[in-house]
Structure formats: C-alpha cells, structure tokens
The first five atom37 places (N, CA, C, CB, O) and aatype in JSON, in Angstrom:
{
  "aatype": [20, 20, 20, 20, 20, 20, 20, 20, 20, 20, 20, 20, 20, 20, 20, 20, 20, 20, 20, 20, 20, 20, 20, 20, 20, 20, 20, 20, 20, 20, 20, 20, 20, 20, 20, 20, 20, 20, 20, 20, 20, 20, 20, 20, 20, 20, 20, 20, 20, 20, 20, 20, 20, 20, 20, 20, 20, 20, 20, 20, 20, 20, 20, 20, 20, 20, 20, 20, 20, 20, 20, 20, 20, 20, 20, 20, 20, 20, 20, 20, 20, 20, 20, 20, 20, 20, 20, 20, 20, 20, 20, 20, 20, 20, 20, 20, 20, 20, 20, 20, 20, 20, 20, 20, 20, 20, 20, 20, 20, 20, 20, 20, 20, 20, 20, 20, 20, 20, 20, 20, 20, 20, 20, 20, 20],
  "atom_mask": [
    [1, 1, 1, 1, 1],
    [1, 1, 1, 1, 1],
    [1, 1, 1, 1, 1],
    [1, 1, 1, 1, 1],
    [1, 1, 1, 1, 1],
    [1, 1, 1, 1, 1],
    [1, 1, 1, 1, 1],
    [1, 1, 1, 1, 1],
    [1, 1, 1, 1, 1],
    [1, 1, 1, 1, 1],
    [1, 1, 1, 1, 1],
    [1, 1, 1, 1, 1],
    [1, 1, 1, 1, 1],
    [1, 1, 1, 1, 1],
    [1, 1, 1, 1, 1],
    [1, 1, 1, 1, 1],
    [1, 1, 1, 1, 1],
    [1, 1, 1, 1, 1],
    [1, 1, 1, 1, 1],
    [1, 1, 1, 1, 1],
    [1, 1, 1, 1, 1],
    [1, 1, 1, 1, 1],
    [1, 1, 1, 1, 1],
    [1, 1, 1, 1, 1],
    [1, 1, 1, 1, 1],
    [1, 1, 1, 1, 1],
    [1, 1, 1, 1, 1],
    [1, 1, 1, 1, 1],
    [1, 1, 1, 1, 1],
    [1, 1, 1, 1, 1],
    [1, 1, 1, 1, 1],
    [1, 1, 1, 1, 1],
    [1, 1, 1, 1, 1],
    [1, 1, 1, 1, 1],
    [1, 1, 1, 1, 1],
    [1, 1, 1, 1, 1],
    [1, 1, 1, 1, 1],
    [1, 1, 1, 1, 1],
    [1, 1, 1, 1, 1],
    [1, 1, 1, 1, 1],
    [1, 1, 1, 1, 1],
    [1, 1, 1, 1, 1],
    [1, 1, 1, 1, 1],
    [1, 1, 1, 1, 1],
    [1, 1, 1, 1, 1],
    [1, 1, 1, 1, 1],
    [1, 1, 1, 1, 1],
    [1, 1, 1, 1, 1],
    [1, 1, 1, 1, 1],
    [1, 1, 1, 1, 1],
    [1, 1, 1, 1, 1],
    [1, 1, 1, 1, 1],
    [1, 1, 1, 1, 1],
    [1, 1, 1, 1, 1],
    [1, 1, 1, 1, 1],
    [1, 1, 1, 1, 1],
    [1, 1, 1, 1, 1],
    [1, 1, 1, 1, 1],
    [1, 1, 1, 1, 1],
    [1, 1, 1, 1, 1],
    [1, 1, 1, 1, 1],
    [1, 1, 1, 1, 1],
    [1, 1, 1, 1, 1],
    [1, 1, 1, 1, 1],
    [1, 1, 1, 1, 1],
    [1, 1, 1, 1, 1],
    [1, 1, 1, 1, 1],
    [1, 1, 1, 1, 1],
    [1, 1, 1, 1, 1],
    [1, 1, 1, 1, 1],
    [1, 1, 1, 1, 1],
    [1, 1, 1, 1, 1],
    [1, 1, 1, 1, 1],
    [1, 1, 1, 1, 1],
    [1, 1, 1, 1, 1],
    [1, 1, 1, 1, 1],
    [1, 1, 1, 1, 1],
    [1, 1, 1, 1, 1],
    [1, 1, 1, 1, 1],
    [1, 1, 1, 1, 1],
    [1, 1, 1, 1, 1],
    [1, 1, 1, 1, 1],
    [1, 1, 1, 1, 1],
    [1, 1, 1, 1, 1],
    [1, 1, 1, 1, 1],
    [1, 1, 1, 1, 1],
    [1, 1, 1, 1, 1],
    [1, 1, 1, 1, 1],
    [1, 1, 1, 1, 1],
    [1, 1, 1, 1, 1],
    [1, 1, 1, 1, 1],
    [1, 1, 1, 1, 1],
    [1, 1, 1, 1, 1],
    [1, 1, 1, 1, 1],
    [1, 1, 1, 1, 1],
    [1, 1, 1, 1, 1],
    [1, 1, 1, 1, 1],
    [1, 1, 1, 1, 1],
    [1, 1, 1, 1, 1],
    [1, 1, 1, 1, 1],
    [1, 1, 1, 1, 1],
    [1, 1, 1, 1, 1],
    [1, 1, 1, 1, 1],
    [1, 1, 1, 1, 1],
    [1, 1, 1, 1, 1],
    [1, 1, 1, 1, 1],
    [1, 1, 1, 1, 1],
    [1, 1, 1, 1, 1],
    [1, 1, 1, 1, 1],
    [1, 1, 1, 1, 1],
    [1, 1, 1, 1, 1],
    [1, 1, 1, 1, 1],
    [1, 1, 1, 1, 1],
    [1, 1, 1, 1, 1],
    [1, 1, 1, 1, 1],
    [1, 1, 1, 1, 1],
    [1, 1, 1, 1, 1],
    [1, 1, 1, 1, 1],
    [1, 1, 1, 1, 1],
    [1, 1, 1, 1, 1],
    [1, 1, 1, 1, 1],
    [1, 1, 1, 1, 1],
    [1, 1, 1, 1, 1],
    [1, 1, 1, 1, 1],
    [1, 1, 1, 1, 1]
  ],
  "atom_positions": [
    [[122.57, -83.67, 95.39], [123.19, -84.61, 94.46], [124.68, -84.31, 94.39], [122.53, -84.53, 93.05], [125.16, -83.37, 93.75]],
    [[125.2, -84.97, 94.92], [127.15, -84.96, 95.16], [127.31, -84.82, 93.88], [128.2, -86.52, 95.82], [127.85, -83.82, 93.4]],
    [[126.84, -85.86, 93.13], [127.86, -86.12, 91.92], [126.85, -85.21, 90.58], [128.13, -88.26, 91.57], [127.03, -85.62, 89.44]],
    [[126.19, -84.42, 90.71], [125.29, -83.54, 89.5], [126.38, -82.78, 89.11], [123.85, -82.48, 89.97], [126.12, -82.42, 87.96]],
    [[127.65, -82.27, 89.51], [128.64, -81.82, 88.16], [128.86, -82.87, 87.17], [130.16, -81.39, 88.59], [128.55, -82.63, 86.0]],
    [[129.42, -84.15, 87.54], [129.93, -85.01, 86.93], [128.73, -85.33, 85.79], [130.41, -86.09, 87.91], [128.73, -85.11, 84.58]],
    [[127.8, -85.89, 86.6], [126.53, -86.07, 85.19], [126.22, -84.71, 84.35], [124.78, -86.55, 85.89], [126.03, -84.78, 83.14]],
    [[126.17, -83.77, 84.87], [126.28, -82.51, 83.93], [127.07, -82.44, 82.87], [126.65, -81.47, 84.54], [126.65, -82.23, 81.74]],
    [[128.35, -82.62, 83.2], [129.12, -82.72, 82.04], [128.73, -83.72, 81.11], [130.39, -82.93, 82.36], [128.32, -83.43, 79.99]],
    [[128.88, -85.25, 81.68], [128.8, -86.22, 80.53], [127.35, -85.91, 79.81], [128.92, -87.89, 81.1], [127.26, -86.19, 78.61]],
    [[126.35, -85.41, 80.38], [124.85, -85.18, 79.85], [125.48, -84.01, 78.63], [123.47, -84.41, 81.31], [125.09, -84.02, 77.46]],
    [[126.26, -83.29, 79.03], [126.19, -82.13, 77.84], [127.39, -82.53, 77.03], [126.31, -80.38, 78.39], [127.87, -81.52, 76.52]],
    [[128.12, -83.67, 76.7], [129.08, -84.33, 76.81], [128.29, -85.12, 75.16], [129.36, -85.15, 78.51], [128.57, -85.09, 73.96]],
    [[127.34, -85.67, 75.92], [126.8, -86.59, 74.89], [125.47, -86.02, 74.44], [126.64, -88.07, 75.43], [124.8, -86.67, 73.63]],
    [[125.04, -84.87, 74.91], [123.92, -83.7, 74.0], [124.95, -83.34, 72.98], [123.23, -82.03, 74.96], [124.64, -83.69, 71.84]],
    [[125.72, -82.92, 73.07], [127.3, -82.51, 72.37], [127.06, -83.19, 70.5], [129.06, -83.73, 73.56], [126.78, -82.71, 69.41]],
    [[127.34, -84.4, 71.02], [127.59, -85.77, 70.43], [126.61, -85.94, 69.3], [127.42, -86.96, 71.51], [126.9, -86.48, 68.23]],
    [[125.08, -85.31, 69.69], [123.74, -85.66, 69.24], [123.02, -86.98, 69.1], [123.69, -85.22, 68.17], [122.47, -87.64, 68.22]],
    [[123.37, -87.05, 70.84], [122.42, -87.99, 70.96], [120.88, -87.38, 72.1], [123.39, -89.38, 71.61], [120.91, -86.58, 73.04]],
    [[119.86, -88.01, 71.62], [118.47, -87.49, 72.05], [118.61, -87.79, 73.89], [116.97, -88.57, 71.1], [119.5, -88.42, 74.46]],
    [[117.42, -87.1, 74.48], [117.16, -87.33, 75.55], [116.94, -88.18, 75.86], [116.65, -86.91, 75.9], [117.84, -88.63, 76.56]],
    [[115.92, -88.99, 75.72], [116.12, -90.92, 76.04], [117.44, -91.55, 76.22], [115.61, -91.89, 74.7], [117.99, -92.16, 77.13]],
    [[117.74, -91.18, 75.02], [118.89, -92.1, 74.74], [120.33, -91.42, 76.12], [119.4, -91.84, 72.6], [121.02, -92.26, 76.69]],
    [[120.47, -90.34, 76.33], [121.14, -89.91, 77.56], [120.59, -90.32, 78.73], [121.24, -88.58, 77.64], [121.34, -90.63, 79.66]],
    [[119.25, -90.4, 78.88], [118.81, -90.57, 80.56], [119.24, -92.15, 80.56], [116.79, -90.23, 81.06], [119.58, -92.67, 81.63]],
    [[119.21, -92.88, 79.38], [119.18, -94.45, 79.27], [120.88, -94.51, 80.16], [119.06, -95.23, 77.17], [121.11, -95.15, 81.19]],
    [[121.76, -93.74, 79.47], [122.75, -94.07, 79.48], [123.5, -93.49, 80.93], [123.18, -93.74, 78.21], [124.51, -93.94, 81.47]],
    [[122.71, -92.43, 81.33], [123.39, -91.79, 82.75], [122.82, -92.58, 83.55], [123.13, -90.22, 83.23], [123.45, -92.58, 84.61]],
    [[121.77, -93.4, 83.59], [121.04, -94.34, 84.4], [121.91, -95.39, 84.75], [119.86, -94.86, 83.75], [122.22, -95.78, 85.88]],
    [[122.3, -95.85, 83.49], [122.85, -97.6, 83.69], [124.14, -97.18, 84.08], [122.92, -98.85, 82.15], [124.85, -98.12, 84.43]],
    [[124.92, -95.59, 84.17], [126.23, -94.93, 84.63], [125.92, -95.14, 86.34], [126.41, -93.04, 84.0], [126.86, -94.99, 87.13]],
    [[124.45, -95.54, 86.88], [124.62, -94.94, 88.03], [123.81, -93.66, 88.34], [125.9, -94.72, 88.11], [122.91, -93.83, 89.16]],
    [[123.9, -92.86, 88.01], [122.85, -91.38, 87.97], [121.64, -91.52, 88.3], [122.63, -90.69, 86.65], [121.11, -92.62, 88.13]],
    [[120.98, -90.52, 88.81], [119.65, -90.47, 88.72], [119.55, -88.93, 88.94], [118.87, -91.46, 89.75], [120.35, -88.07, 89.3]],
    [[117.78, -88.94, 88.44], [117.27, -87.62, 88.89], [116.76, -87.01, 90.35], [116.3, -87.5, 88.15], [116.83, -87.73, 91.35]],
    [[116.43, -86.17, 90.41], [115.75, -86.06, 92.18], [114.68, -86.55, 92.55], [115.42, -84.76, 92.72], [113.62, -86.1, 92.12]],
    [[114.73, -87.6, 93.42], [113.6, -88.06, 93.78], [112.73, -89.05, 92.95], [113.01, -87.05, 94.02], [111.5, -89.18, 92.96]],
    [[113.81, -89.8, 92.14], [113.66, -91.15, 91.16], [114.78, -91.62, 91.4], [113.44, -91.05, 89.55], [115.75, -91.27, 92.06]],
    [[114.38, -92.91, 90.44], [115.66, -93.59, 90.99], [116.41, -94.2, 89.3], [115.11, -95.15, 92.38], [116.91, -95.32, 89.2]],
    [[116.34, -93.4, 88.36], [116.58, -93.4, 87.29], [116.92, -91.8, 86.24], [115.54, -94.2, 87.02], [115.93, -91.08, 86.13]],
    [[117.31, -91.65, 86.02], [117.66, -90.05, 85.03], [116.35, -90.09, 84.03], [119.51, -90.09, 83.8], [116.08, -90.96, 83.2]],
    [[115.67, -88.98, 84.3], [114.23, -88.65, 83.41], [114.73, -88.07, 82.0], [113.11, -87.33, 84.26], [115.87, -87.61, 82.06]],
    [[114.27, -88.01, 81.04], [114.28, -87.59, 80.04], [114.03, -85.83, 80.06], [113.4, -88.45, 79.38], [114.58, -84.98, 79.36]],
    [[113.09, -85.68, 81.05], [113.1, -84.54, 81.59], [113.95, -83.15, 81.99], [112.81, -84.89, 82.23], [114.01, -81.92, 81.91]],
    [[114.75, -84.72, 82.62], [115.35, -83.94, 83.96], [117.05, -83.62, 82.46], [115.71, -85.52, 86.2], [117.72, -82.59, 82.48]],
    [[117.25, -84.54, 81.64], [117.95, -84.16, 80.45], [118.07, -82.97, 79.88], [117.58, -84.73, 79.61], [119.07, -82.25, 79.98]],
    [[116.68, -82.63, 79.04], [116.07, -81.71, 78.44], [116.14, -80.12, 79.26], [114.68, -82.32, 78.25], [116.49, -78.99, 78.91]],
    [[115.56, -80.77, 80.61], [115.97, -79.17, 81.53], [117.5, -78.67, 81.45], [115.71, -79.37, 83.4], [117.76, -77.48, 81.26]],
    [[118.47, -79.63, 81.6], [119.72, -79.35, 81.84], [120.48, -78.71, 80.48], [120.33, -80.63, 82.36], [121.16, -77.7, 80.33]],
    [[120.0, -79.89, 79.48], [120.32, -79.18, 78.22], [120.31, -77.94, 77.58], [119.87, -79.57, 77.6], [121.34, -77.45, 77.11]],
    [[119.08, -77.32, 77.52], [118.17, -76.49, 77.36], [118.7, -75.32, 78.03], [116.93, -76.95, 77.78], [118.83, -74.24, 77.47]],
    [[119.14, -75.66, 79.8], [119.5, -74.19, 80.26], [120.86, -73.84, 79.73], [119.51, -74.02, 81.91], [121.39, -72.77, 80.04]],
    [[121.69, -75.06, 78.61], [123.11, -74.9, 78.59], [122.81, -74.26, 77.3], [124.19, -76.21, 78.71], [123.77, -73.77, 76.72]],
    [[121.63, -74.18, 76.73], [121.49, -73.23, 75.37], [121.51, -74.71, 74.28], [123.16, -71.79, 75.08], [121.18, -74.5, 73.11]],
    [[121.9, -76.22, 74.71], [122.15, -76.99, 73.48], [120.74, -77.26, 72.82], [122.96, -78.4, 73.81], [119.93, -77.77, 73.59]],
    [[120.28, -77.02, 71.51], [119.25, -77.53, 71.38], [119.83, -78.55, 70.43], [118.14, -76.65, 71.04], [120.96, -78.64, 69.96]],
    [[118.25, -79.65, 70.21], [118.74, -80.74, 69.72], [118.12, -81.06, 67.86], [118.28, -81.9, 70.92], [118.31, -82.06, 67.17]],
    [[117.43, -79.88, 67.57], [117.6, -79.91, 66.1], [117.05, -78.44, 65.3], [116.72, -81.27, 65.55], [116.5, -77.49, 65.86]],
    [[117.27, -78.53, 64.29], [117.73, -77.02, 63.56], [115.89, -76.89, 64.11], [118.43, -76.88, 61.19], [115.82, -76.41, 65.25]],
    [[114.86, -77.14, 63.65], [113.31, -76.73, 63.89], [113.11, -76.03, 65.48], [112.25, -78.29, 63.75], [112.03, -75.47, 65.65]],
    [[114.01, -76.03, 66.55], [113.55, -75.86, 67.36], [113.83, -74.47, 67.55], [113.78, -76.71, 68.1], [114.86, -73.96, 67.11]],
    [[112.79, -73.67, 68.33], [113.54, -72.19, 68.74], [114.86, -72.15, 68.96], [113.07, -71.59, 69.97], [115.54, -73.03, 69.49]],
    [[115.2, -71.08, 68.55], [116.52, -70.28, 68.81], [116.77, -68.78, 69.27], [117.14, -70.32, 67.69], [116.2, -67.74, 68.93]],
    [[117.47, -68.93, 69.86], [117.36, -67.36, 70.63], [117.74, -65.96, 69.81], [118.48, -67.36, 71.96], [118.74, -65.89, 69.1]],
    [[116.79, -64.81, 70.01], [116.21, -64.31, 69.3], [117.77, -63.23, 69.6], [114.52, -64.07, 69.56], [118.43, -63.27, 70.64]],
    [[118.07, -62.3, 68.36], [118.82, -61.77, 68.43], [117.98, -60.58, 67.29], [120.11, -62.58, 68.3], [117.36, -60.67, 66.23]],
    [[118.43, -59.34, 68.35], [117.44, -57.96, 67.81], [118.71, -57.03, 67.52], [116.12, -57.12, 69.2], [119.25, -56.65, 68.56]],
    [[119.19, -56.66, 66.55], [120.5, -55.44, 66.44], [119.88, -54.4, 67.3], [120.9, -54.68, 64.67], [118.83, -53.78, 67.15]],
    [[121.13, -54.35, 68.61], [121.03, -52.97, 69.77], [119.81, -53.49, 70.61], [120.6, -51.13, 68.97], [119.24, -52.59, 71.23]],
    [[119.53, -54.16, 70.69], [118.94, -54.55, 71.81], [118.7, -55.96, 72.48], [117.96, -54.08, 71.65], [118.7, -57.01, 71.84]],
    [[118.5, -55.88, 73.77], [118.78, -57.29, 74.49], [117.43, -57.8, 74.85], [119.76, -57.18, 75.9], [116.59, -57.06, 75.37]],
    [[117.16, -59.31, 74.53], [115.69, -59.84, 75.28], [116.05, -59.96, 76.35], [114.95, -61.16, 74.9], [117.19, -59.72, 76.75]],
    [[114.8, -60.5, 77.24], [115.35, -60.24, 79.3], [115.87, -61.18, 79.13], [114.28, -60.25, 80.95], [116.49, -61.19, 80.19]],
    [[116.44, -62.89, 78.21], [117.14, -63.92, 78.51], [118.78, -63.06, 78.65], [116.88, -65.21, 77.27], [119.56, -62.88, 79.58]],
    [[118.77, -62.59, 76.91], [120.05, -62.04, 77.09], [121.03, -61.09, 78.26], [119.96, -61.46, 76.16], [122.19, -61.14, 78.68]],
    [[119.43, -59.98, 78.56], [120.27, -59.31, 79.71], [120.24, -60.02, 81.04], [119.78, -57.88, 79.98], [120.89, -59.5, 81.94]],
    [[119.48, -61.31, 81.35], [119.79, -61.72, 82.85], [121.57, -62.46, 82.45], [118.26, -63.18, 83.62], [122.61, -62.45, 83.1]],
    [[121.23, -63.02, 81.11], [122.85, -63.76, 81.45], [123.53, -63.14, 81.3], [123.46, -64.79, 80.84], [124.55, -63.61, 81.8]],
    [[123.82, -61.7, 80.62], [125.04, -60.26, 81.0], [125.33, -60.32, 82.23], [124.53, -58.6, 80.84], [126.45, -60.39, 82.72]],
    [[123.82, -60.29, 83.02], [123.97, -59.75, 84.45], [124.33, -60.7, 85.25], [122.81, -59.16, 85.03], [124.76, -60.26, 86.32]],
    [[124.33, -62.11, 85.16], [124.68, -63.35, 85.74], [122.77, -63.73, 86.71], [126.48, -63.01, 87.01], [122.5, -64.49, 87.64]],
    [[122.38, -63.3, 86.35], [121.0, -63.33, 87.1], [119.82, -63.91, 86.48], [120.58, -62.03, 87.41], [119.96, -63.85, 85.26]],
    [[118.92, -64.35, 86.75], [117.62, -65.49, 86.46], [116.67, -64.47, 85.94], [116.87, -66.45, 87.98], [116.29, -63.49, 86.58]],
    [[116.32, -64.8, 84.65], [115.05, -63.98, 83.76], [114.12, -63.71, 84.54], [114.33, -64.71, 82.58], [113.67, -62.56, 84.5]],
    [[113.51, -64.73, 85.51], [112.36, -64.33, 86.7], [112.66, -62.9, 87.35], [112.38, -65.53, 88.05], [111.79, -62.04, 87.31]],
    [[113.9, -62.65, 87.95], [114.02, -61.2, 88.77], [113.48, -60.49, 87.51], [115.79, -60.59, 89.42], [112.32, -60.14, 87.73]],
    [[113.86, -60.17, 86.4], [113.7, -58.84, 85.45], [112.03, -59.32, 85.03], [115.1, -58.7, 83.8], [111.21, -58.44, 84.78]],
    [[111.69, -60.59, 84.98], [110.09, -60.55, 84.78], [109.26, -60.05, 85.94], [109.53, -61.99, 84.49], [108.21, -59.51, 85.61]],
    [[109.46, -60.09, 86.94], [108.78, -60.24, 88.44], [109.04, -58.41, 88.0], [109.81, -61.36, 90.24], [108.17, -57.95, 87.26]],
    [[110.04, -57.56, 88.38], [110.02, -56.48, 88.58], [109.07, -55.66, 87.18], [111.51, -56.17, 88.86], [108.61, -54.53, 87.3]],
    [[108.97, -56.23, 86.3], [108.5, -55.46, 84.88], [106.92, -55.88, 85.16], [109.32, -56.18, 83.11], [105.99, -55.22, 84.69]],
    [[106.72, -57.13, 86.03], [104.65, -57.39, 86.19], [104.77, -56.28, 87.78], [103.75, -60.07, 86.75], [103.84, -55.48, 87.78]],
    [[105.38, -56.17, 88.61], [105.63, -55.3, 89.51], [105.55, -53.74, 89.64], [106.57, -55.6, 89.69], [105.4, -52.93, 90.55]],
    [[105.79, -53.73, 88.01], [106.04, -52.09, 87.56], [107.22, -51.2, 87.88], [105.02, -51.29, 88.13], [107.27, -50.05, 87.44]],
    [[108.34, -51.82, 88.76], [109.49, -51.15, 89.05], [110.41, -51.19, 87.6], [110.21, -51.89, 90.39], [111.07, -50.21, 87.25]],
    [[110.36, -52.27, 86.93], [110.72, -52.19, 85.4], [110.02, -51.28, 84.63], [110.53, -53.41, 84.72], [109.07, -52.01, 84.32]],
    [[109.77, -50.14, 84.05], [108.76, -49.43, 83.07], [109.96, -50.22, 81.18], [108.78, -46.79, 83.56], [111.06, -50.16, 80.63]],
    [[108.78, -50.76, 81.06], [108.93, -51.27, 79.71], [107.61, -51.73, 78.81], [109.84, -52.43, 79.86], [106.61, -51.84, 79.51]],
    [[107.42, -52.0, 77.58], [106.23, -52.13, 76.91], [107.07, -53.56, 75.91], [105.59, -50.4, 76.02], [108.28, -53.74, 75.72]],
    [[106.08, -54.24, 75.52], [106.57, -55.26, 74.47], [106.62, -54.62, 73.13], [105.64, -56.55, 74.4], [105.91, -53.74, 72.64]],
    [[107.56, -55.24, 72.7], [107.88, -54.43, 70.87], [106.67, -55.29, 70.04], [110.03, -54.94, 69.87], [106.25, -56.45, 70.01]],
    [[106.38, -53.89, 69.33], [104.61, -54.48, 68.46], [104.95, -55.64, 67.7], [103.75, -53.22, 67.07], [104.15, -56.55, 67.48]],
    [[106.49, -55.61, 67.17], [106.83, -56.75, 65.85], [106.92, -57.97, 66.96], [108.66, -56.46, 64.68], [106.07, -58.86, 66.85]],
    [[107.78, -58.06, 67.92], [108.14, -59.27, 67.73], [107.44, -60.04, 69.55], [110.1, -59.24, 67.28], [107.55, -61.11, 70.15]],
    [[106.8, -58.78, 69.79], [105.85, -59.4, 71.41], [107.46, -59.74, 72.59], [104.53, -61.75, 70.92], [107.39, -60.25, 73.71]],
    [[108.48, -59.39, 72.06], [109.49, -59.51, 73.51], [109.73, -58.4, 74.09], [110.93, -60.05, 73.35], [109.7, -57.52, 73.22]],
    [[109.91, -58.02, 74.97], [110.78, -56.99, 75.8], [111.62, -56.68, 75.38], [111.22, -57.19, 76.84], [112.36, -57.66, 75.33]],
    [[112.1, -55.81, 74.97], [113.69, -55.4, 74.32], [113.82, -54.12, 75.32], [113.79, -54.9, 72.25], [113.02, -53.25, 75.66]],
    [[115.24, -54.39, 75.63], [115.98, -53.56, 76.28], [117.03, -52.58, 75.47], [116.6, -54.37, 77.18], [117.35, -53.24, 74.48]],
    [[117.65, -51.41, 75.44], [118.53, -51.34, 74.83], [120.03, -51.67, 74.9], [118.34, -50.56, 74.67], [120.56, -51.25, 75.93]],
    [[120.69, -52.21, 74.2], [121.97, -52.94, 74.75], [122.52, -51.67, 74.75], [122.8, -54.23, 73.89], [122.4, -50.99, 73.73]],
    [[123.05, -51.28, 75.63], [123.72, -50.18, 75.9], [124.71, -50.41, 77.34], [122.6, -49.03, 76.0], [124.43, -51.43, 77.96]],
    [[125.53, -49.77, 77.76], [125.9, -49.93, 78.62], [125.12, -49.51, 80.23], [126.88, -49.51, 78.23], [125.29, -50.0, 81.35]],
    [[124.26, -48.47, 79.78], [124.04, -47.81, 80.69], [122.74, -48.87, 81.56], [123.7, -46.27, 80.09], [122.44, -48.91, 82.75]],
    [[122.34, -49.44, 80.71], [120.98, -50.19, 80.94], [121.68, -51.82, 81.67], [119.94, -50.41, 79.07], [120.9, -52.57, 82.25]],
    [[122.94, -52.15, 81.56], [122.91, -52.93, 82.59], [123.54, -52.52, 83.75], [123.34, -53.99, 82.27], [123.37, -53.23, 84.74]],
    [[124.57, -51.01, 83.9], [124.56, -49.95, 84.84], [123.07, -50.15, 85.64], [124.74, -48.43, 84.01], [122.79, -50.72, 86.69]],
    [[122.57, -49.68, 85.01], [120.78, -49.11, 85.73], [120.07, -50.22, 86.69], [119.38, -48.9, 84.22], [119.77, -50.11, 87.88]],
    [[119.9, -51.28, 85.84], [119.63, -52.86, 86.56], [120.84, -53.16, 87.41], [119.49, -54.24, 85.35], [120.66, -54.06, 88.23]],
    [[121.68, -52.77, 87.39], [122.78, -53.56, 88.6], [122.59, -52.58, 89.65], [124.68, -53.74, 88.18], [122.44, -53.17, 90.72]],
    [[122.54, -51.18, 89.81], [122.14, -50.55, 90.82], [120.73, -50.65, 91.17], [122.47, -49.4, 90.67], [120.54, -50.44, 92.37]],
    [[119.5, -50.96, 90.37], [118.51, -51.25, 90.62], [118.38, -52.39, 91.87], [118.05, -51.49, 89.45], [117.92, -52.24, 93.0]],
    [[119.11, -53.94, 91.04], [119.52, -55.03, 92.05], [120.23, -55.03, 93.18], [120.07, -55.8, 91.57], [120.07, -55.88, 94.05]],
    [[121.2, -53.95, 93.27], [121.83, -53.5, 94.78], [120.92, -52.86, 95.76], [122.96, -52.43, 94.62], [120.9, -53.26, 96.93]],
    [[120.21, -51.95, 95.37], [118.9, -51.34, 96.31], [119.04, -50.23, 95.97], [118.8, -51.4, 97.93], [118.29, -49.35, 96.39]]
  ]
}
C-alpha cells in the first residue's frame, strides 16, 4: 500500500478528533483508501491501526497498566523498539525465566536499567 502513511495519519488524525471506527473507514473510503485485499477501509482494519497507536476511543476501555518499578512485556518491547511476541515466544520457550505476579496475572519485569541491558544482549545472540 503506497499511500498507508498518508491514510495513517488522517486515520489517527480523525481518531484524534473522536470520531468512531465506522465513521473513519466511511470517510478514508470515499478519500479513496482501502484496506488489504478489499476494496473499501474496514472498520477493522481502523481499530487495528488505532489501537497499535495506543488511541483508545472511550474512558471504559482498557488502559495500559502501569506497575511503580516495573515494566509489562508491552512496555518493555516498546523501550526496546521490538514486538511483545519476541519477549512472549522466549518466556513460553523458557529462555525468559519469569513467573506472572499473583495480583495482577502480568509479567512484570523490573524497570531497571540492567533488564533492558540483559534483553538487548539476549536479542543480539
């Protein structure tokens, strides 16, 4: 898709704005846009884009969990510039040794420096 910066922006442009997913795919559609392998912008394909930009679209919906001194694997893949899958894959793998915290069932890491030290030489080899 040549032009998926351009709709990126105006999509988070007018998530921005607070307007719903319909109402954006309606409007990147009749812009011209589409999704992959349609021939119209999905409501979907909105929501995915939104969502990975962190915008959510009303106070009820999750929000990302913030633990004093420690990082969930969302937080430390985006420190690290890297996709939550690598740090999940290696922790069901067992090269991660970690346990879920009893309170809150996430992974917590300690935010420390040393621990995204550790994972970046881990990810080098």
């Amino acid at each position: 898709m040549s032009h998926y910066p351009e709709m990126e922006a105006r999509l988070l442009e007018l998530a921005r704005a607070g307007q719903d997913d319909a109402a954006i795919a309606a409007e990147l559609s009749a812009a011209g846009f589409r999704s992959p392998m349609h021939s119209a912008v999905r409501p979907s394909t909105v929501r995915a884009i939104r969502l990975r930009h962190g915008l959510l679209q009303t106070k009820s919906q999750s929000h990302p969990r913030r633990v004093q001194g420690r990082l969930t694997v969302s937080q430390l893949a985006g420190q690290l510039g890297i996709r939550p899958h690598w740090i999940y894959d290696r922790i069901h793998i067992g090269l991660i040794a970690i346990t879920r915290d009893a309170s809150s069932g996430l992974y917590l890491f300690p935010d420390l420096p040393s621990t995204l030290t550790g994972l970046q030489k881990h990810r080098a080899g």
